[in-house]
C-alpha positions in Angstrom: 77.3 32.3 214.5 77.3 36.1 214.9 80.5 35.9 217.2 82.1 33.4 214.9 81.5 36.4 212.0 82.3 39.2 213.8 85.9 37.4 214.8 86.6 36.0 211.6 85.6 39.7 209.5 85.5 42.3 212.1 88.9 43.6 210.8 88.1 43.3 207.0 84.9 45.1 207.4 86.7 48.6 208.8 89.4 48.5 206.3 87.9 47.2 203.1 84.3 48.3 203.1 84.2 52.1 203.5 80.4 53.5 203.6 80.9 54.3 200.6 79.9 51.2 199.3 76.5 51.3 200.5 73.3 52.7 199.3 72.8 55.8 201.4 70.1 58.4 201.6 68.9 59.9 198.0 69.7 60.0 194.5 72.5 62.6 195.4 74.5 60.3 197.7 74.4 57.6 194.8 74.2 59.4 191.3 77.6 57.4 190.8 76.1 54.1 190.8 75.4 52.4 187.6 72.1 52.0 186.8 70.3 54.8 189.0 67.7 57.0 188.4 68.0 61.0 189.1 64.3 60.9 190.1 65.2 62.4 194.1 61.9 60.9 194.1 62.6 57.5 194.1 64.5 55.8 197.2 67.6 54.1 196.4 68.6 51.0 199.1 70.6 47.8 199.5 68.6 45.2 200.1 64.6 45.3 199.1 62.9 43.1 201.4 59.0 42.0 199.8 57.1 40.8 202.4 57.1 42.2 206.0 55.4 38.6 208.0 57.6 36.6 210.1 60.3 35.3 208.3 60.5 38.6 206.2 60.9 40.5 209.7 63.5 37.9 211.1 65.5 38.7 208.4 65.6 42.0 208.4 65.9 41.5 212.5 69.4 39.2 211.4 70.8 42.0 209.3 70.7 44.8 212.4 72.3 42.4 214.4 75.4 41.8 213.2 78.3 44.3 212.4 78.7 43.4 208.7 75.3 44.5 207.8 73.8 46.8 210.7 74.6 49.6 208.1 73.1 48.3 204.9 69.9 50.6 203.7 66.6 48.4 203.7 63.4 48.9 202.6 60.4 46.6 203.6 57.7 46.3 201.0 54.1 45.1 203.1 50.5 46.8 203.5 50.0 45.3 206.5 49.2 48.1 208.7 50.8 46.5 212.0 54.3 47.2 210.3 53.8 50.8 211.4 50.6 50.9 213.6 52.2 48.2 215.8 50.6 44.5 216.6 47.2 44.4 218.9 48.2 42.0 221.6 45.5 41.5 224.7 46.6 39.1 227.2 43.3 38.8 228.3 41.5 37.4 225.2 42.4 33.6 224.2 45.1 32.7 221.7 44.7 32.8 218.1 44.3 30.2 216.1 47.2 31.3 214.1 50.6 29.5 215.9 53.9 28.2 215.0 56.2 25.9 216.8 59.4 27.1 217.0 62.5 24.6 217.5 65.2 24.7 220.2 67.8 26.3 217.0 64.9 28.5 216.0 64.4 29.8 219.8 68.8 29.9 220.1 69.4 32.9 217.3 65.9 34.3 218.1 67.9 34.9 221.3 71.1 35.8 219.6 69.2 38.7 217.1 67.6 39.8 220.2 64.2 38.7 219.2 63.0 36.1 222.3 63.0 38.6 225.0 60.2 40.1 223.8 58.2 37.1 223.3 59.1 36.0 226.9 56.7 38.8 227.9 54.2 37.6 226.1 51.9 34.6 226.0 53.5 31.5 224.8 54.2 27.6 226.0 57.2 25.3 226.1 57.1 21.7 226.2 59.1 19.0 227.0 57.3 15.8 226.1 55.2 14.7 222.7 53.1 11.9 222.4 52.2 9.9 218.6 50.2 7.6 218.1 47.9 5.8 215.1 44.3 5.6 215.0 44.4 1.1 214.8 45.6 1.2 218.7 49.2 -0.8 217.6 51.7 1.5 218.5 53.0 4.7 219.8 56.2 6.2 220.3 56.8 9.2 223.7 59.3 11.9 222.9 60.9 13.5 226.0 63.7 16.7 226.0 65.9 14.7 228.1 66.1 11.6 225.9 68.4 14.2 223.9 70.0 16.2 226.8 67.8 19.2 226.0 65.6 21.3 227.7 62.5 21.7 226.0 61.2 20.3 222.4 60.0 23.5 221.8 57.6 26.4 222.3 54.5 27.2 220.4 53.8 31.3 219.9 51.3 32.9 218.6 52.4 34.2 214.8 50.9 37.6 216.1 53.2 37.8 219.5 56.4 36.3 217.0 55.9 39.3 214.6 55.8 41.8 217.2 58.2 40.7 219.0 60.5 41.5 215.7 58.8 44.5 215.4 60.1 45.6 218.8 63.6 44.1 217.7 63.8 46.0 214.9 62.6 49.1 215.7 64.9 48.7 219.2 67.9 48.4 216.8 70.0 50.9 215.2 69.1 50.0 211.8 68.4 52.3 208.5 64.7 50.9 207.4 61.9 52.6 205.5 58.8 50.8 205.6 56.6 51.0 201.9 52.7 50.3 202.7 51.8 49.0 199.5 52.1 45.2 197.2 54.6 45.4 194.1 53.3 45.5 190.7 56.4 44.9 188.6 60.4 44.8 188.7 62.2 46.4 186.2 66.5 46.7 185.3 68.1 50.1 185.3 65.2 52.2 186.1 64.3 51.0 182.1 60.3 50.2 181.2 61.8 46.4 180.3 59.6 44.2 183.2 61.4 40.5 184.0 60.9 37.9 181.4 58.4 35.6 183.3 59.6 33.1 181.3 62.6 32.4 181.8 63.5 30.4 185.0 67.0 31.7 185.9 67.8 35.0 184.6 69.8 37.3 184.0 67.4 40.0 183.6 67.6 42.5 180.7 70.3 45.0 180.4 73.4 44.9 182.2 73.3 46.8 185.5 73.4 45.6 188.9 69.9 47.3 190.2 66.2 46.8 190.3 63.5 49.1 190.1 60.6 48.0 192.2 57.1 49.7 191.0 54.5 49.4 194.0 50.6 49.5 193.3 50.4 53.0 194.8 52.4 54.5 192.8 55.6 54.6 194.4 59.2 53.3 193.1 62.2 52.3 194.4 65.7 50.9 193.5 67.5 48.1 194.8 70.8 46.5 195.1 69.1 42.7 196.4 65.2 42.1 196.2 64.0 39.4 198.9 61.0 37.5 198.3 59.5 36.9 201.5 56.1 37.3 200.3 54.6 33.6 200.7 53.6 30.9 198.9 51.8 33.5 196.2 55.0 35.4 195.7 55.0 38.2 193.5 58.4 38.2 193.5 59.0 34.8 192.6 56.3 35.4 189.6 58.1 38.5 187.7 61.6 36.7 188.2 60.0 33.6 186.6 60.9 31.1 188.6 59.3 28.0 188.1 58.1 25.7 191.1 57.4 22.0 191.6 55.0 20.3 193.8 51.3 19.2 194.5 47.9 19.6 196.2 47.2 16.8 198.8 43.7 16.9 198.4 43.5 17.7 202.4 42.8 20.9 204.5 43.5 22.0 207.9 41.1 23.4 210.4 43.1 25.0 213.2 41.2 26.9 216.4 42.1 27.3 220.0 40.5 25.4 222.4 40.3 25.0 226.2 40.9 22.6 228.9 39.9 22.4 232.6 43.9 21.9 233.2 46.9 23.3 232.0 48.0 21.2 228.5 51.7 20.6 228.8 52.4 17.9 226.1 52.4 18.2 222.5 50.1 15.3 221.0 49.4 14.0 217.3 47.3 11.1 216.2 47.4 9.6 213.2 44.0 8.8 211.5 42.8 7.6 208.5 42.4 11.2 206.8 45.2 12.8 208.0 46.7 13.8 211.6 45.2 15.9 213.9 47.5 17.5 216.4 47.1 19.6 219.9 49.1 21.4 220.9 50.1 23.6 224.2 49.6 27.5 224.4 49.8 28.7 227.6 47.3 28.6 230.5 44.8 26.6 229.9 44.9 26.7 226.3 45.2 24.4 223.4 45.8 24.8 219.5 44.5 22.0 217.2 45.6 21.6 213.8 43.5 18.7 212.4 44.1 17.7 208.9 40.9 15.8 206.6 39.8 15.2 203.2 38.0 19.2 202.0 34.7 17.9 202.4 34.8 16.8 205.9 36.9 20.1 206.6 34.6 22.1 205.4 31.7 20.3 207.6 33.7 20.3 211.0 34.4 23.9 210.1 30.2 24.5 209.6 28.8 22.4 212.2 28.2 23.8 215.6 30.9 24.2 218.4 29.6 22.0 220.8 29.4 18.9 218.0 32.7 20.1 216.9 34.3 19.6 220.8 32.7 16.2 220.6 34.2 15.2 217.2 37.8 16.4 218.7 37.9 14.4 221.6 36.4 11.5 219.8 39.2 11.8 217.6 42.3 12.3 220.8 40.7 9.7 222.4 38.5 6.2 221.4 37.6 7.0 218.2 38.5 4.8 214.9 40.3 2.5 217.4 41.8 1.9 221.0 44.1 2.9 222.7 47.5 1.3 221.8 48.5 -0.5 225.2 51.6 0.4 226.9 53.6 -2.8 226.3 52.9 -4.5 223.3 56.4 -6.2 223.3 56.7 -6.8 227.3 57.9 -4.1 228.1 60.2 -3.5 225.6 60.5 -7.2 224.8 63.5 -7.5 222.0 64.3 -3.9 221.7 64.8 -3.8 225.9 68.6 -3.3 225.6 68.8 -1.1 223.6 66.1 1.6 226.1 68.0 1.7 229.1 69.4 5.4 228.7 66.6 6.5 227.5 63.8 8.5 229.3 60.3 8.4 228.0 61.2 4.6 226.7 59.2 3.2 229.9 56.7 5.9 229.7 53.1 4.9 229.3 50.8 5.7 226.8 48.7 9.1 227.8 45.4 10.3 227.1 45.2 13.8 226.2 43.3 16.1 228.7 39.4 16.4 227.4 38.7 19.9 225.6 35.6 21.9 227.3 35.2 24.7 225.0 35.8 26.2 221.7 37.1 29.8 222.3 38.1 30.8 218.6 37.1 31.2 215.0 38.0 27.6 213.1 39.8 28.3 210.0 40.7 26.5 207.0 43.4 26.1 204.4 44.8 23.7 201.8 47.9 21.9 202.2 50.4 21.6 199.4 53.9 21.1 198.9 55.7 23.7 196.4 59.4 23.8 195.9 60.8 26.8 193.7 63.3 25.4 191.3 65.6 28.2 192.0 65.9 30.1 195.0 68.5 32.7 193.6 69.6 34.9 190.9 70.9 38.0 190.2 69.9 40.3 192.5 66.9 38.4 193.6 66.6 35.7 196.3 63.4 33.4 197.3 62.7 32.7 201.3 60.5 31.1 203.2 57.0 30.2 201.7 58.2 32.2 198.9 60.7 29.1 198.1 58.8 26.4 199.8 55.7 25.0 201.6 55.8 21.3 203.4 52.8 19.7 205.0 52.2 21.0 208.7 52.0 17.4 210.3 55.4 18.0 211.8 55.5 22.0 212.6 58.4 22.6 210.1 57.2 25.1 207.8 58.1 28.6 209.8 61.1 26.8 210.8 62.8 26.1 207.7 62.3 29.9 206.5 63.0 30.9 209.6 66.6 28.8 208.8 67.0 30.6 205.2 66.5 34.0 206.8 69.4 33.7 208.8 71.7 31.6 206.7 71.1 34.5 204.0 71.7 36.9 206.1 75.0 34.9 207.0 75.9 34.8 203.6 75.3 38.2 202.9 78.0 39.7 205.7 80.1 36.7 204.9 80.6 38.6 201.1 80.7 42.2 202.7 83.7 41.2 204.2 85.5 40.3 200.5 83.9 43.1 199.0 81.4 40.9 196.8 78.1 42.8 195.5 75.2 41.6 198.1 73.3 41.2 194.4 75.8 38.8 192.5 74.2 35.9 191.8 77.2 33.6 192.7 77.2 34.8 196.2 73.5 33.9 196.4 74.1 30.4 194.9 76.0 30.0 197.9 72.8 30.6 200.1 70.5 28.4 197.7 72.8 25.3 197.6 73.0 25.5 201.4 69.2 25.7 202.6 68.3 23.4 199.3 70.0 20.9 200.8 68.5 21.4 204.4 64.7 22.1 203.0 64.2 19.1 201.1 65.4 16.9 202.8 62.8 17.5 205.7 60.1 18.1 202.6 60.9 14.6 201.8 60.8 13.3 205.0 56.7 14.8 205.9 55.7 13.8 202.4 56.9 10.1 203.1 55.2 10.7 206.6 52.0 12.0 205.0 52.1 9.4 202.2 52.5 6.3 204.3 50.1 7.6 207.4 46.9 8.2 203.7 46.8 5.0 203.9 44.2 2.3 205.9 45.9 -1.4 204.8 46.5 -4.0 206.8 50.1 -4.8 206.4 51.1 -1.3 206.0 49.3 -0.6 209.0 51.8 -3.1 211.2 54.4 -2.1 209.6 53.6 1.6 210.7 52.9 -0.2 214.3 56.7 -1.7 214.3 58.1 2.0 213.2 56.5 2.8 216.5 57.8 1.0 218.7 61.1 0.8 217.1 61.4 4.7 217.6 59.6 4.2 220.8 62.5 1.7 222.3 65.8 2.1 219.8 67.8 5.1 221.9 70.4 6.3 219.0 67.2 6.5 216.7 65.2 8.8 219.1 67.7 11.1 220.0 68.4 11.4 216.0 65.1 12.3 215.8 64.5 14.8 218.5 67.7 16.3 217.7 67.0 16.5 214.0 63.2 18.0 214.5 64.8 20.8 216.7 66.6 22.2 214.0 70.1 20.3 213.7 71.5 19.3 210.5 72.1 16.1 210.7 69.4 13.4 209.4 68.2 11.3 212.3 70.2 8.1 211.8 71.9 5.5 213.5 74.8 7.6 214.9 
């Protein structure tokens, strides 16, 4: 996408957007510009970016990358102290509990901004083959790469090794940045004491210029051409611009922890039981990450009983427990869906058990699940990503992903108006980003809310029609590859095609 860019704007950029243009260094440099403050005090820069985690950092990692927008002024608003001290990484110790799985498109412009390099030297764990299965033994359905002429599934990272591996992209780059150490307090229009009406949902702010003033709890102002709100599903940002959201709690949390095997764990597994999935997934060496999703009350009990009861209660739950094992060939091999499996790999595959876990060898932590959907992602001057804009169930591994996808397709956009000369903070430009990634991010939220829906529930017709969903994406080839190609990050919805 960068090349596509750089061919199609290259020229425009060095004859119509002179440096000029640009925030630079100081009230001096920009006294010009509407809306400023003579306070030398208070830094002056493009593009505000609140929130310095993963999909905060990939952005700002997209922007240094490509020509268009290697020269805009950013500032990065996060008291996390690794943003300057740097990310503890000890290759010796066991994972964290704290992962994400990244897709094939996620891992191909990681590559591109020069981001995946620097994870390569770290820990993390491709795989190639996923296994799914329901708790009543009836069916189960074996993904492999090669079903859909691709390498791997995907690769599961530590979030710490993904953040400092865009650490070391960014700081590798040639890329004006100032890093804040502090939360903001309010937003403000031309440097004036009016804050954002929080109640209204779309804007436009109060007064007329094309700048906001960003107060920060220690004190500290700055001014912006753009504000980014990469600051999760609590966003600040999203709060002062008034943007309203819609969603739900699921009544369920998650207890994730790393675990360990006596082999090496090469598969990505989830079963399906009657409170909610629980997954395990590969982290490298003999390491596992389970993400296991119950009503609160059990949660809270798995997450207070003792480690060697919780060990037994996982493999109870990968292996016998609530029900068999579904058997390998519930149609005869195949049966009526038989010609339609013959180019398909993991088709004829057997149903696996997952290797046993030994040991707990992490902290369990818990969090609610929700889904939350911002009813706007853009308006003047400001711009929602990531959590900020949405949060999905994690049955599926999707959430990083999809703000991984805005990240990029805003800073896409961005460069794309750079090269007509558009103000990065007209909110017309920005609708152009938000009607893209709405349409991408809900239709996978609607996809793992129909998944969590219909697996929250134990009846005995809906469980065999869940069975027959199975087997049908077990044995059906154009479905499976629609799927593994969709759930590695392409556009297109997995249907018959």
């Amino acid at each position: 996408m960068n090349r596509l860019i750089r061919r199609k704007f290259g020229e425009v950029y060095r004859l119509k957007v002179p440096q000029r243009n640009f925030c630079a260094n100081g009230a001096a440099t920009n006294s010009a510009q509407p809306g400023y403050s003579q306070d030398s005090k208070i830094g002056h820069y493009d593009i505000a970016i609140v929130g310095g985690g993963m999909v905060g950092m990939a952005f700002a990692c997209s922007l240094a990358s490509m020509p268009l927008t290697k020269d805009l002024n950013v500032a990065i608003i996060d008291s996390n102290p690794a943003l300057s001290s740097g990310v503890s990484i000890k290759k010796e110790e066991p994972p964290d509990p704290r992962v994400s799985t990244v897709t094939p498109a996620t891992i191909s412009i990681f590559k591109e901004i020069g981001a995946w390099k620097y994870i390569e030297q770290n820990r993390h764990a491709y795989f190639d083959k996923m296994q799914v299965w329901d708790y009543t033994g009836l069916g189960y359905t074996r993904y492999n790469a090669r079903d859909a002429n691709k390498e791997v599934l995907g690769c599961v990272v530590e979030n710490r090794v993904l953040l400092s591996s865009l650490l070391s992209c960014l700081q590798s780059a040639d890329f004006r940045k100032t890093i804040y150490p502090s939360r903001l307090l309010t937003l403000h229009r031309n440097s004036s004491s009016t804050k954002v009406d929080s109640h209204s949902s779309g804007l436009p702010l109060h007064g007329q210029g094309n700048l906001v003033k960003l107060d920060l709890i220690d004190g500290s102002s700055l001014h912006a051409k753009l504000v980014v709100g990469a600051d999760g599903s609590k966003s600040r940002v999203r709060e002062l611009a008034g943007i309203k959201t819609t969603g739900w709690n699921y009544s369920q949390n998650a207890i994730i922890c790393t675990v360990e095997h006596a082999v090496e764990n090469q598969c990505a597994w989830q079963r399906f039981l009657p409170a909610g999935p629980i997954a395990l997934l590969p982290v490298g060496d003999n390491f596992s990450n389970i993400v296991w999703t119950m009503n609160p009350k059990e949660a809270n009990d798995h997450k207070m009983m003792n480690g060697d009861e919780f060990i037994k209660d996982v493999n109870h739950a990968l292996d016998y427990g609530f029900g068999p094992h579904p058997k390998s060939s519930m149609f005869g091999d195949g049966g009526i869906f038989s010609w339609l499996k013959a180019d398909v790999t993991s088709a004829s595959e057997f149903f696996e058990i997952p290797p046993k876990v030994i040991r707990l060898v992490s902290d369990r932590m818990m969090f609610p699940l929700s889904l939350m959907h911002a009813n706007n992602y853009a308006s003047k001057n400001i711009v929602l990503i990531g959590d900020s804009a949405h949060t999905v169930h994690p049955l599926a591994g999707q959430g990083v992903n999809l703000g991984f996808g805005d990240a990029f397709a805003l800073s896409r956009v961005i460069a794309e108006g750079i090269a007509v000369g558009t103000d990065i903070g007209e909110v017309t430009m920005l609708k152009k980003f938000e009607v893209e990634r709405k349409t991408a991010n809900i239709a996978m939220m609607a996809i793992l809310d129909g998944f969590q829906k219909a697996y929250s529930v134990d009846f005995g017709p809906l469980n065999i029609l869940r069975a027959a969903a199975f087997h049908v994406a077990q044995h059906v080839s154009p479905l499976k590859r629609g799927i593994i190609s969709y759930a590695s990050g392409e556009q297109r919805l997995p249907l018959f095609s």
